[in-house]
PQR file of N, CA, C, O and H, with PARSE charges and radii, in Angstrom:
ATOM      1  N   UNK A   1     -11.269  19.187 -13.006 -0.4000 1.5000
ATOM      2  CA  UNK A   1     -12.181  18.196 -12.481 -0.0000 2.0000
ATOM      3  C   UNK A   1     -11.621  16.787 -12.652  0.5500 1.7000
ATOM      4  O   UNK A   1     -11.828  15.897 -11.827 -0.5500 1.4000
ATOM      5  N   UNK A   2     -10.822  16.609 -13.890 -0.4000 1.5000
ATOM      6  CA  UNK A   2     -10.085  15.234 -13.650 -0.0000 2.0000
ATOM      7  C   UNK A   2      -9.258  14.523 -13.038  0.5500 1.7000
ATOM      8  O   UNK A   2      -9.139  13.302 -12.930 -0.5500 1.4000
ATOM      9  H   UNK A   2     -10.655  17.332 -14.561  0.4000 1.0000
ATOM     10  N   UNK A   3      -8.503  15.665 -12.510 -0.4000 1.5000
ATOM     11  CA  UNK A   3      -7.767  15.478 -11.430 -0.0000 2.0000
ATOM     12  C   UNK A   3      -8.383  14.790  -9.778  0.5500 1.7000
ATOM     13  O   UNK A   3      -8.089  13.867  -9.020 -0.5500 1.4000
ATOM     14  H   UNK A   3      -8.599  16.657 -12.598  0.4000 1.0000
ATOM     15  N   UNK A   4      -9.307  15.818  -9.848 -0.4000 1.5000
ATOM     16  CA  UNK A   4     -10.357  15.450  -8.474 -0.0000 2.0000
ATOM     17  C   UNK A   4     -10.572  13.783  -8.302  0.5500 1.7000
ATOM     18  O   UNK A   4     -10.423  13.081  -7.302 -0.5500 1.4000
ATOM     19  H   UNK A   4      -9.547  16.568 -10.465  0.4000 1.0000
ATOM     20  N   UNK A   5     -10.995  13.419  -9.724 -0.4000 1.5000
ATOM     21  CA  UNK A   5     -11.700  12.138  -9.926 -0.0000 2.0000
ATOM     22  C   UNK A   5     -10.546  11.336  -9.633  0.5500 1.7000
ATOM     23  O   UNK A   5     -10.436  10.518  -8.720 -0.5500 1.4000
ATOM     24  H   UNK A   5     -11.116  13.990 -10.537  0.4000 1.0000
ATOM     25  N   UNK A   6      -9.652  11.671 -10.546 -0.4000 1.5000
ATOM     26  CA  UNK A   6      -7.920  10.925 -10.308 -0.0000 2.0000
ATOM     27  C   UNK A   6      -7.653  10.469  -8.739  0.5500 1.7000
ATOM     28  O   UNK A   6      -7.681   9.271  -8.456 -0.5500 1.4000
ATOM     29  H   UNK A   6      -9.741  12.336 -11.287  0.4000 1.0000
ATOM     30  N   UNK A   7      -7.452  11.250  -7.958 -0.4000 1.5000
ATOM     31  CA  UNK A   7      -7.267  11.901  -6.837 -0.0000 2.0000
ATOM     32  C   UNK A   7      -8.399  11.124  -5.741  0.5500 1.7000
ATOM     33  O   UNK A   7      -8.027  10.508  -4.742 -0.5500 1.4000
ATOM     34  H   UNK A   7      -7.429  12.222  -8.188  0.4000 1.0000
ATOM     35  N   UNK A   8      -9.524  11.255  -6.061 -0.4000 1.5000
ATOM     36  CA  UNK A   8     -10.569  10.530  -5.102 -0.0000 2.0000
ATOM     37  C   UNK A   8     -10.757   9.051  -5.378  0.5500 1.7000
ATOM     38  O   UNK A   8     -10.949   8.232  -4.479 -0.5500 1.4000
ATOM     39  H   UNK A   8      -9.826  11.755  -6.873  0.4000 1.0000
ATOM     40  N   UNK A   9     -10.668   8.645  -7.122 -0.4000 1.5000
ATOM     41  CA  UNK A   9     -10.269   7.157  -7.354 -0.0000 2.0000
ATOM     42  C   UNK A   9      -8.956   6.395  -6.443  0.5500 1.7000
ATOM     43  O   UNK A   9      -9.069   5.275  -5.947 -0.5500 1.4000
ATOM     44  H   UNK A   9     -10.511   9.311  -7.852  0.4000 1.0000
ATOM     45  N   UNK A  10      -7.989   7.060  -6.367 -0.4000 1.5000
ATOM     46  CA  UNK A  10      -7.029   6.734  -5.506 -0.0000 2.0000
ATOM     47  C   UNK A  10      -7.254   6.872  -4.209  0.5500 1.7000
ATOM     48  O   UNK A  10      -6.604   6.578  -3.206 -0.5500 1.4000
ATOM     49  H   UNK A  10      -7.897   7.971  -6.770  0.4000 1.0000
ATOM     50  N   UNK A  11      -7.812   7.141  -4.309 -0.4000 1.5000
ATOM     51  CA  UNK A  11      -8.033   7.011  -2.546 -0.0000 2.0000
ATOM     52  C   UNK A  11      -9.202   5.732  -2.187  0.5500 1.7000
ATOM     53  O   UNK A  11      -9.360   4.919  -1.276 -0.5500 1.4000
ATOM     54  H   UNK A  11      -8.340   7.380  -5.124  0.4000 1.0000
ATOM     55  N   UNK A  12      -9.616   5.943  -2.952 -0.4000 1.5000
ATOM     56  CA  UNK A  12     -10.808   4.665  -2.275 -0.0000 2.0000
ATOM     57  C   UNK A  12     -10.038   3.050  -2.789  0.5500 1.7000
ATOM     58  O   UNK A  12     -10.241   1.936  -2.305 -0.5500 1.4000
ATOM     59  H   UNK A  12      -9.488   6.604  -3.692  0.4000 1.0000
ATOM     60  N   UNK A  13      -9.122   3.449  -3.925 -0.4000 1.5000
ATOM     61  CA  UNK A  13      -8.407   2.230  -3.937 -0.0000 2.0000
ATOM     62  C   UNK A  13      -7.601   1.993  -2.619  0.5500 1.7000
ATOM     63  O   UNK A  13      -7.720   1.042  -1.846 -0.5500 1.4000
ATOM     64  H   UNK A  13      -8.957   4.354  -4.318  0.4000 1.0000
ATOM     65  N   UNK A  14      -6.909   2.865  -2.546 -0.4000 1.5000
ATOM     66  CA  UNK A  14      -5.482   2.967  -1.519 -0.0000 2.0000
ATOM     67  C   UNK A  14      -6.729   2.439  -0.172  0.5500 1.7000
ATOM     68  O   UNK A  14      -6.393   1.543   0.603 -0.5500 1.4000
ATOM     69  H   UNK A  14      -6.812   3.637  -3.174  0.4000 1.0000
ATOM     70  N   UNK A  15      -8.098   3.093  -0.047 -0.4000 1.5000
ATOM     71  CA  UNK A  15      -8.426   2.009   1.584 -0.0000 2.0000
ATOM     72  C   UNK A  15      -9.345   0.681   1.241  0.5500 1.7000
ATOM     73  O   UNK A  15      -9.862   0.002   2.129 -0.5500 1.4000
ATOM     74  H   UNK A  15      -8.371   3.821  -0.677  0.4000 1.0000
ATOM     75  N   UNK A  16      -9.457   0.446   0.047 -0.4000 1.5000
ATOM     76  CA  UNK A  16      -9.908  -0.963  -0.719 -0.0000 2.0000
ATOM     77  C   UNK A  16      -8.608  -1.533   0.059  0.5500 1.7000
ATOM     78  O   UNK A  16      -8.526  -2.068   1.164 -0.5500 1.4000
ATOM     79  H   UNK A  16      -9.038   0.997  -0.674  0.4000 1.0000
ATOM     80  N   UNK A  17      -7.740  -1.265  -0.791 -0.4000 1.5000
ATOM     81  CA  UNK A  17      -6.671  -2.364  -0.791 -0.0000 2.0000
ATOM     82  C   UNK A  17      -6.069  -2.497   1.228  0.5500 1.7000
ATOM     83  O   UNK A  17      -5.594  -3.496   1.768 -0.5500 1.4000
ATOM     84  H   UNK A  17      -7.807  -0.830  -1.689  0.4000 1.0000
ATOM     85  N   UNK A  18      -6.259  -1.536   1.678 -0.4000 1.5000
ATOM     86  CA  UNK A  18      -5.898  -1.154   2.939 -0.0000 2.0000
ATOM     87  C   UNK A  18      -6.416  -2.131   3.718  0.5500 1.7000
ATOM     88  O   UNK A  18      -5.725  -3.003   4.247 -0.5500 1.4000
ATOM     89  H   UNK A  18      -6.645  -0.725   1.239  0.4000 1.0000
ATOM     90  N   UNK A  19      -7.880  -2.017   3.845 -0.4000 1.5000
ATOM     91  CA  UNK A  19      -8.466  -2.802   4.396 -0.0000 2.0000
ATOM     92  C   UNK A  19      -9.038  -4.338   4.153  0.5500 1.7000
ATOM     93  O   UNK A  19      -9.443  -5.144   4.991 -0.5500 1.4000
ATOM     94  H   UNK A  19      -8.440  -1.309   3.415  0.4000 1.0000
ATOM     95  N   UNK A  20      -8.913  -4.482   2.503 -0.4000 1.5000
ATOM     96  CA  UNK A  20      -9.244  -5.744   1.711 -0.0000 2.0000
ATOM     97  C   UNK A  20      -7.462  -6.757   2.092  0.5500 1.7000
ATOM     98  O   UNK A  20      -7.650  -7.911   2.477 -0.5500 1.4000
ATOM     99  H   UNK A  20      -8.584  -3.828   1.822  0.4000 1.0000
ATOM    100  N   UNK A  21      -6.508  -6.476   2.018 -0.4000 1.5000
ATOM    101  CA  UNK A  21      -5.063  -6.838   2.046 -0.0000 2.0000
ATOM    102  C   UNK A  21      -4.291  -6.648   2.713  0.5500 1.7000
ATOM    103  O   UNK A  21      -3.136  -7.008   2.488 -0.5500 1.4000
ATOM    104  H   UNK A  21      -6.356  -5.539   1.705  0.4000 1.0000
ATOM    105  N   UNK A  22      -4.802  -5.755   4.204 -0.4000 1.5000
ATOM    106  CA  UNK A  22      -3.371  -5.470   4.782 -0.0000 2.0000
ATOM    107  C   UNK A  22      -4.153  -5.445   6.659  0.5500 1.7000
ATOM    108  O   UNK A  22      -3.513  -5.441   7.710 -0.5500 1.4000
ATOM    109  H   UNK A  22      -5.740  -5.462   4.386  0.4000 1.0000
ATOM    110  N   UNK A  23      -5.726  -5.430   6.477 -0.4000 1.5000
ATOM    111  CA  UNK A  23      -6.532  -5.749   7.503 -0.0000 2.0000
ATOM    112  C   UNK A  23      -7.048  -4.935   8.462  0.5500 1.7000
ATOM    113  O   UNK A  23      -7.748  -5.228   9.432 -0.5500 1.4000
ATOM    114  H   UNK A  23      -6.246  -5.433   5.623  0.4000 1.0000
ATOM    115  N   UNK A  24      -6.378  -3.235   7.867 -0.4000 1.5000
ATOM    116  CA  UNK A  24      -6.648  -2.478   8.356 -0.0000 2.0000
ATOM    117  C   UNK A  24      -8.091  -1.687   8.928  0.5500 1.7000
ATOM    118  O   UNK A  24      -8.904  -1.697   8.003 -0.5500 1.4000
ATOM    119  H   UNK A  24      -5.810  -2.997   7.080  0.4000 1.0000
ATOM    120  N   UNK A  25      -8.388  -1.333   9.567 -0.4000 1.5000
ATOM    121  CA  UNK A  25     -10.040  -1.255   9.993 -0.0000 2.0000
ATOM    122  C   UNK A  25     -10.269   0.154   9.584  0.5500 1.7000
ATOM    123  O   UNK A  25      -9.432   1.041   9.413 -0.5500 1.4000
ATOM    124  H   UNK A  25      -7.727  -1.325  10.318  0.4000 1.0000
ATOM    125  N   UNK A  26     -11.472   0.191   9.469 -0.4000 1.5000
ATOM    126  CA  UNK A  26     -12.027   2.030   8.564 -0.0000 2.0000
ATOM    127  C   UNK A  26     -11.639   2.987   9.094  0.5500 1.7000
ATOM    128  O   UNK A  26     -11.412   4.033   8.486 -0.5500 1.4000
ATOM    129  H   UNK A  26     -12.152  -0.529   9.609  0.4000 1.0000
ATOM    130  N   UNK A  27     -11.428   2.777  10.760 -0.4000 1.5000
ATOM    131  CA  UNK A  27     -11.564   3.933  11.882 -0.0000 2.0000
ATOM    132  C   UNK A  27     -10.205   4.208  11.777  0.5500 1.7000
ATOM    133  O   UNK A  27      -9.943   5.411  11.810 -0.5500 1.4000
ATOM    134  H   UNK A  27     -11.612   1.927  11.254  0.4000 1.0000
ATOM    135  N   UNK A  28      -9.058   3.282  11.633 -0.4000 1.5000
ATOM    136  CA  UNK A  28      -8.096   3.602  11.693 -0.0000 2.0000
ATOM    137  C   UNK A  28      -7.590   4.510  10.196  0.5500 1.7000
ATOM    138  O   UNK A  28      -6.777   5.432  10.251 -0.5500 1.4000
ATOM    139  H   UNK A  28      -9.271   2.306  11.605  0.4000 1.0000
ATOM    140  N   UNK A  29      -8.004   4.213   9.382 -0.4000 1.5000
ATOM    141  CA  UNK A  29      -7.837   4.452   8.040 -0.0000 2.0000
ATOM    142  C   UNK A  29      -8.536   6.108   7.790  0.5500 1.7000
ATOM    143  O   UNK A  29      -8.130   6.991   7.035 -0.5500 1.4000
ATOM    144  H   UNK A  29      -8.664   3.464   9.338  0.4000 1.0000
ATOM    145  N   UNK A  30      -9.610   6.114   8.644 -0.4000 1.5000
ATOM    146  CA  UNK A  30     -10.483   7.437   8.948 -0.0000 2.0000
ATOM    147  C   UNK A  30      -9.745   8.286   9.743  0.5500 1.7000
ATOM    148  O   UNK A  30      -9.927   9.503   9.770 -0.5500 1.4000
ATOM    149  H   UNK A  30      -9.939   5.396   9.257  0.4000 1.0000
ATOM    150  N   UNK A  31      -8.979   7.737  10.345 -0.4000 1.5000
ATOM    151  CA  UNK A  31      -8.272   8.656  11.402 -0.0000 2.0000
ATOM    152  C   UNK A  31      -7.014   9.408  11.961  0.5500 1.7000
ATOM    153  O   UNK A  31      -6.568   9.966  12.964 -0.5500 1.4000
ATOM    154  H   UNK A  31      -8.832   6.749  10.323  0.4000 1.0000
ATOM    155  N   UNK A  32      -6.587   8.888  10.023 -0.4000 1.5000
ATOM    156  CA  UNK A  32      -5.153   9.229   9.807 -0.0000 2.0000
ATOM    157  C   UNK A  32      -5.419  10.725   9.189  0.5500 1.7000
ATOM    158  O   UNK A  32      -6.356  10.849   8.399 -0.5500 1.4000
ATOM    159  H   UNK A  32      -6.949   8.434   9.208  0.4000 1.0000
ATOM    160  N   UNK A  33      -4.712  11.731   9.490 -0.4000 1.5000
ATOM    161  CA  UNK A  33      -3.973  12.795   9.270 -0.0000 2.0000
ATOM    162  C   UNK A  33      -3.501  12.598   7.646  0.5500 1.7000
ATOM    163  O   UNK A  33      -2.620  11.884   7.165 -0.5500 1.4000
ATOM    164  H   UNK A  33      -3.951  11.630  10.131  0.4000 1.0000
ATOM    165  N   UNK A  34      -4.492  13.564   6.989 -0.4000 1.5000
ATOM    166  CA  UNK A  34      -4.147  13.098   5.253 -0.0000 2.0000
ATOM    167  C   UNK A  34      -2.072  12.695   4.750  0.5500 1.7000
ATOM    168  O   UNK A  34      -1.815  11.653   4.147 -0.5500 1.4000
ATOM    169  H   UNK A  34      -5.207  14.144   7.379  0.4000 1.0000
ATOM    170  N   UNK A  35      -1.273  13.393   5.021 -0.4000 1.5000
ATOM    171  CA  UNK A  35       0.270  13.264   4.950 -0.0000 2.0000
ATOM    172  C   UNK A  35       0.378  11.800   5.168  0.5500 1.7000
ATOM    173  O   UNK A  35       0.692  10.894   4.397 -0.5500 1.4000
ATOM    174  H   UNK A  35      -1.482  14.240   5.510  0.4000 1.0000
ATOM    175  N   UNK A  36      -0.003  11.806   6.559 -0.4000 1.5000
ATOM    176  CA  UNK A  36      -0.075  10.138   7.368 -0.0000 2.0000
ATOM    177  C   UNK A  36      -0.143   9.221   6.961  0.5500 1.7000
ATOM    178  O   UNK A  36       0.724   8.371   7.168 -0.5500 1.4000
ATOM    179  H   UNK A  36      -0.258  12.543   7.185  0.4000 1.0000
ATOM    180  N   UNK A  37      -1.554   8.929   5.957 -0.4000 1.5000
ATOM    181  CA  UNK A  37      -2.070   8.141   5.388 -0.0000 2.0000
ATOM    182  C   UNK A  37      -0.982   7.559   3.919  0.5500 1.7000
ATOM    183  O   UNK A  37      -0.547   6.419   3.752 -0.5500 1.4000
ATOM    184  H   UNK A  37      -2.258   9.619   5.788  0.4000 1.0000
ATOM    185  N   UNK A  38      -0.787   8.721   3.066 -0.4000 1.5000
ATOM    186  CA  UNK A  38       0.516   8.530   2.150 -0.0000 2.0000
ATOM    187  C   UNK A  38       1.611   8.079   3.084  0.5500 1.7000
ATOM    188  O   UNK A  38       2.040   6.989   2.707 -0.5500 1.4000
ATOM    189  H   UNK A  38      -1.140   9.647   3.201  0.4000 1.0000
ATOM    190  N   UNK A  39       2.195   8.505   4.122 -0.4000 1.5000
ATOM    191  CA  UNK A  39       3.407   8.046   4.857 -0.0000 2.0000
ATOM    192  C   UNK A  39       3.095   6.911   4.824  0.5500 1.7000
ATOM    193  O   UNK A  39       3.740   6.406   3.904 -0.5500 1.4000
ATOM    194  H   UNK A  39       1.847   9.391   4.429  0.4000 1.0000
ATOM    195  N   UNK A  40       2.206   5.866   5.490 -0.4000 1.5000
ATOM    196  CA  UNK A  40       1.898   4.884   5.910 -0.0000 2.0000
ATOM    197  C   UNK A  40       1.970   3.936   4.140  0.5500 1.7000
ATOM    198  O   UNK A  40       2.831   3.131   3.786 -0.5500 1.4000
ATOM    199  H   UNK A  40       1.683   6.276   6.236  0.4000 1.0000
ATOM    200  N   UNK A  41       1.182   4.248   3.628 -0.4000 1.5000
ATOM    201  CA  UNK A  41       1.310   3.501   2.100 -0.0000 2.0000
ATOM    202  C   UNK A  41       2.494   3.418   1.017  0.5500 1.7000
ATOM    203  O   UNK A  41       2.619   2.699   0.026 -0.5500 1.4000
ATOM    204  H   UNK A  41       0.482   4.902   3.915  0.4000 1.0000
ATOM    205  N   UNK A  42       3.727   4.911   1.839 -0.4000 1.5000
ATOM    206  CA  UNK A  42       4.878   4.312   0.950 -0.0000 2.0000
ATOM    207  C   UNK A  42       5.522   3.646   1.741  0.5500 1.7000
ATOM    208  O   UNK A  42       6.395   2.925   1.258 -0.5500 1.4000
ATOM    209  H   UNK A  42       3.625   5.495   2.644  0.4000 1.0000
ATOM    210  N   UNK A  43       5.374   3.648   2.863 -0.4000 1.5000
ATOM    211  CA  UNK A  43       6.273   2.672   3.717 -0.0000 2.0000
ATOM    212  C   UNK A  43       5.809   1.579   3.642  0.5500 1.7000
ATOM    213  O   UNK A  43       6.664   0.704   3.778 -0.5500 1.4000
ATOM    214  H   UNK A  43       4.665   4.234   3.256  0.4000 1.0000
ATOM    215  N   UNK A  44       4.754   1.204   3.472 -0.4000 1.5000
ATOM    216  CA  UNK A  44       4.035  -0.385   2.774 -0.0000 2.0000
ATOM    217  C   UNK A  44       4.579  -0.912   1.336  0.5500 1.7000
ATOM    218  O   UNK A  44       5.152  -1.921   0.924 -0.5500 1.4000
ATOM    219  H   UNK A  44       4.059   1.915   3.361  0.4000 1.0000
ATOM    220  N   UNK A  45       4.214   0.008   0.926 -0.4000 1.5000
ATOM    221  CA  UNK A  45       4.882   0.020  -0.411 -0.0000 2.0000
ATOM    222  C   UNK A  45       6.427  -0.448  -0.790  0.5500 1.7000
ATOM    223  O   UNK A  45       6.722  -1.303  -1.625 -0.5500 1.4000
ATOM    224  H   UNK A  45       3.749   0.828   1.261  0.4000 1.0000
ATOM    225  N   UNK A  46       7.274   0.270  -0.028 -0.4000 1.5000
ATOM    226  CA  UNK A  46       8.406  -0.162   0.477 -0.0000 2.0000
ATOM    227  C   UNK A  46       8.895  -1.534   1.332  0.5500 1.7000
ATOM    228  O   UNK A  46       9.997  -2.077   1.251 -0.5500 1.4000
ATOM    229  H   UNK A  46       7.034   0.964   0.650  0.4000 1.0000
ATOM    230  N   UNK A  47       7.914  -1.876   2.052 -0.4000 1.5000
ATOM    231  CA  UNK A  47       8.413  -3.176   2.505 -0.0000 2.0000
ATOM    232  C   UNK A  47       7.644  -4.425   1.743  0.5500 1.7000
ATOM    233  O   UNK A  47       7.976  -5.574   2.035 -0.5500 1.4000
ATOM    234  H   UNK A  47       7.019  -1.435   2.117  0.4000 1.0000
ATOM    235  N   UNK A  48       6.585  -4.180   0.735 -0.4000 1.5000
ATOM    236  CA  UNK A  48       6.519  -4.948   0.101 -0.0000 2.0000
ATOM    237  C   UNK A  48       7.318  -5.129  -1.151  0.5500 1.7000
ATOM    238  O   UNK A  48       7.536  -6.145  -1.811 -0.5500 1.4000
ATOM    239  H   UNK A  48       6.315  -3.247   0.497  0.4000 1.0000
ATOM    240  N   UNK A  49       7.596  -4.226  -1.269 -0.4000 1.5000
ATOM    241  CA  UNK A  49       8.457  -4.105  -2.705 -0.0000 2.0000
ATOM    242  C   UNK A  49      10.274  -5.099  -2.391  0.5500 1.7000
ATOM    243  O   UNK A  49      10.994  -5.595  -3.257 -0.5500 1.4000
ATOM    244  H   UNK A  49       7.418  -3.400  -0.733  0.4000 1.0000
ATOM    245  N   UNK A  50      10.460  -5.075  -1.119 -0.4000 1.5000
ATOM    246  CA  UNK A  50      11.917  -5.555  -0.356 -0.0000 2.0000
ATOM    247  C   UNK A  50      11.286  -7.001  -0.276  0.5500 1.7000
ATOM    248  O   UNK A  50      11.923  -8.011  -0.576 -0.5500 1.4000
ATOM    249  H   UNK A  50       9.875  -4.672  -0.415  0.4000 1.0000
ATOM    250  N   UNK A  51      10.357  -7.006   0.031 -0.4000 1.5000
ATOM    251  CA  UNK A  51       9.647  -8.539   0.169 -0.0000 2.0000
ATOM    252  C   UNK A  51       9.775  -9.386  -0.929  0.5500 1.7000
ATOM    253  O   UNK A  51      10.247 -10.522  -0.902 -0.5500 1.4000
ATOM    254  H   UNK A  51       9.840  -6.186   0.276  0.4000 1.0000
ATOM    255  N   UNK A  52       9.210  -8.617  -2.180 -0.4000 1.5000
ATOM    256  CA  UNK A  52       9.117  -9.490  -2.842 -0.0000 2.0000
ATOM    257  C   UNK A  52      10.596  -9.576  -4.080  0.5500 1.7000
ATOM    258  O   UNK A  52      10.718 -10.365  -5.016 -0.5500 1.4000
ATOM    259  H   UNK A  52       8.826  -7.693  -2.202  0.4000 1.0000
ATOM    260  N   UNK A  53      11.584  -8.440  -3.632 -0.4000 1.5000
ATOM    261  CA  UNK A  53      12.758  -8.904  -3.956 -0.0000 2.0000
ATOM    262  C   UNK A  53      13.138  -9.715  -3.184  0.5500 1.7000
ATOM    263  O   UNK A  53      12.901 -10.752  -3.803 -0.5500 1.4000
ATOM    264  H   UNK A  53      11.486  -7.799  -2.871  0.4000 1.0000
ATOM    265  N   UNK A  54      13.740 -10.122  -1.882 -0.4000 1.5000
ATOM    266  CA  UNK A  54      13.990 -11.050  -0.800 -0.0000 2.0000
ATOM    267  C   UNK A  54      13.299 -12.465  -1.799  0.5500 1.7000
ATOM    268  O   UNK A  54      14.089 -13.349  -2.132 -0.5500 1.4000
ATOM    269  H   UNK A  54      13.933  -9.280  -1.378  0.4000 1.0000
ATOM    270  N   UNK A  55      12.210 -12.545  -2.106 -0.4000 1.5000
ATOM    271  CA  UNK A  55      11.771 -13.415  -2.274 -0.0000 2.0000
ATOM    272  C   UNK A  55      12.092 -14.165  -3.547  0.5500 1.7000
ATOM    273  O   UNK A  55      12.096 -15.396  -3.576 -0.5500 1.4000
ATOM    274  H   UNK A  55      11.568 -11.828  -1.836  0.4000 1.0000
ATOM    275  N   UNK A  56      12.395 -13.318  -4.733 -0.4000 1.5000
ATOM    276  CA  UNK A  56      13.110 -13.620  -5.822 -0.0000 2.0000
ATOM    277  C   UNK A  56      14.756 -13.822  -6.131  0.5500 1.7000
ATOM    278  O   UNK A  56      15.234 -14.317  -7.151 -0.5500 1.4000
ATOM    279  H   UNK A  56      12.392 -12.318  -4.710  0.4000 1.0000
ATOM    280  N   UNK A  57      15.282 -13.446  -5.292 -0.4000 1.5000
ATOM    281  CA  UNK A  57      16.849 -13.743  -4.886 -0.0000 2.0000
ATOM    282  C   UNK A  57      16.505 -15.290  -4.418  0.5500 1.7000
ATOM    283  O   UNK A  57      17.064 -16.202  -5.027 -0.5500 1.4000
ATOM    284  H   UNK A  57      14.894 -13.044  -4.463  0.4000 1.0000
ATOM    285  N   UNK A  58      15.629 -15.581  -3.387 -0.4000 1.5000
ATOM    286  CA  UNK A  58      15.576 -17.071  -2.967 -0.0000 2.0000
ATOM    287  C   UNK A  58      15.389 -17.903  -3.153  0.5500 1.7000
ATOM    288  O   UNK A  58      15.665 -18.990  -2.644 -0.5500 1.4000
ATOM    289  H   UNK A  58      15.175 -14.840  -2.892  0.4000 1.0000
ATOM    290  N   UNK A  59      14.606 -17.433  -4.333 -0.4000 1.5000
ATOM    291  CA  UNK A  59      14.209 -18.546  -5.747 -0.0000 2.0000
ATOM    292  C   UNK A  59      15.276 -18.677  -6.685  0.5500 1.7000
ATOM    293  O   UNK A  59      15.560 -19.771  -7.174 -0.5500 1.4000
ATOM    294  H   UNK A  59      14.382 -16.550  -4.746  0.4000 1.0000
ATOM    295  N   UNK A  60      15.932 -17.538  -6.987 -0.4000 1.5000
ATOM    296  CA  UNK A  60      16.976 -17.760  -7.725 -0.0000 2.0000
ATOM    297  C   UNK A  60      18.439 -18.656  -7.290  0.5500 1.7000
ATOM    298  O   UNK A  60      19.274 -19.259  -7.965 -0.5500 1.4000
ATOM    299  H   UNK A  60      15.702 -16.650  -6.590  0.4000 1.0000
ATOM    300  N   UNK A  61      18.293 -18.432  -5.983 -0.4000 1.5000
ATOM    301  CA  UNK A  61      19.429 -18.833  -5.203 -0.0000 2.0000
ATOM    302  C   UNK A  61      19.205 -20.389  -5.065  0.5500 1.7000
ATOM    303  O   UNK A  61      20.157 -21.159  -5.193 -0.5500 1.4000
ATOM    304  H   UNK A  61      17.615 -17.942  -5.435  0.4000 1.0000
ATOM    305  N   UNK A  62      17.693 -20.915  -4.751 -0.4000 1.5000
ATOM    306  CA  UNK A  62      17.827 -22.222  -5.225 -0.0000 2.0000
ATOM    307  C   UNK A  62      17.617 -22.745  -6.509  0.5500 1.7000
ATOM    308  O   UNK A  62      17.493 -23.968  -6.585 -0.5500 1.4000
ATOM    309  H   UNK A  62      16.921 -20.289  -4.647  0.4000 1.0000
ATOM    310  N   UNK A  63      17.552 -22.082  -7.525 -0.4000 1.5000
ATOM    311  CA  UNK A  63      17.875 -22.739  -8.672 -0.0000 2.0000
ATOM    312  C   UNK A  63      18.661 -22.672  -9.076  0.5500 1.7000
ATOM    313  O   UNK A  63      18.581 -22.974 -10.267 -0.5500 1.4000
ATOM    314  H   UNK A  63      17.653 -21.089  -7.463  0.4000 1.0000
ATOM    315  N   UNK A  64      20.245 -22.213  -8.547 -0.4000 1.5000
ATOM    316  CA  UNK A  64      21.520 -22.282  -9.143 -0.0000 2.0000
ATOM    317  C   UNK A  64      22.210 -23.804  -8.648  0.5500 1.7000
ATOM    318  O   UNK A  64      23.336 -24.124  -9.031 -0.5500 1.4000
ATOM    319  H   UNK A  64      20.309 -21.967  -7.580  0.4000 1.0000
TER
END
């Protein structure tokens, strides 16, 4: 059963944050194909994560 909770907590985060941060609308978020939905959030995941290296190289790069 903790798992479940685990499992369903993450998910209502993952379309909190979906739709609170990234502007996504319910229907679309409703209408993803469960796999989909993970596809879609590591590939977010992934270009934010490049983002915000990009972004710390550029800071660093002007403070040398």
């Amino acid at each position: 059963m903790a798992m479940l909770h685990n499992n369903l907590m993450n998910y209502y985060e993952t379309v909190f944050a979906l739709k609170q941060y990234h502007g996504w609308a319910m229907n679309e978020i409703e209408n993803c194909i469960p796999w989909e939905l993970e596809v879609y959030t590591t590939l977010l995941q992934n270009y934010l994560e490049t983002k915000k290296l990009q972004e710390n190289q550029r800071i660093a790069s002007m403070n040398s």
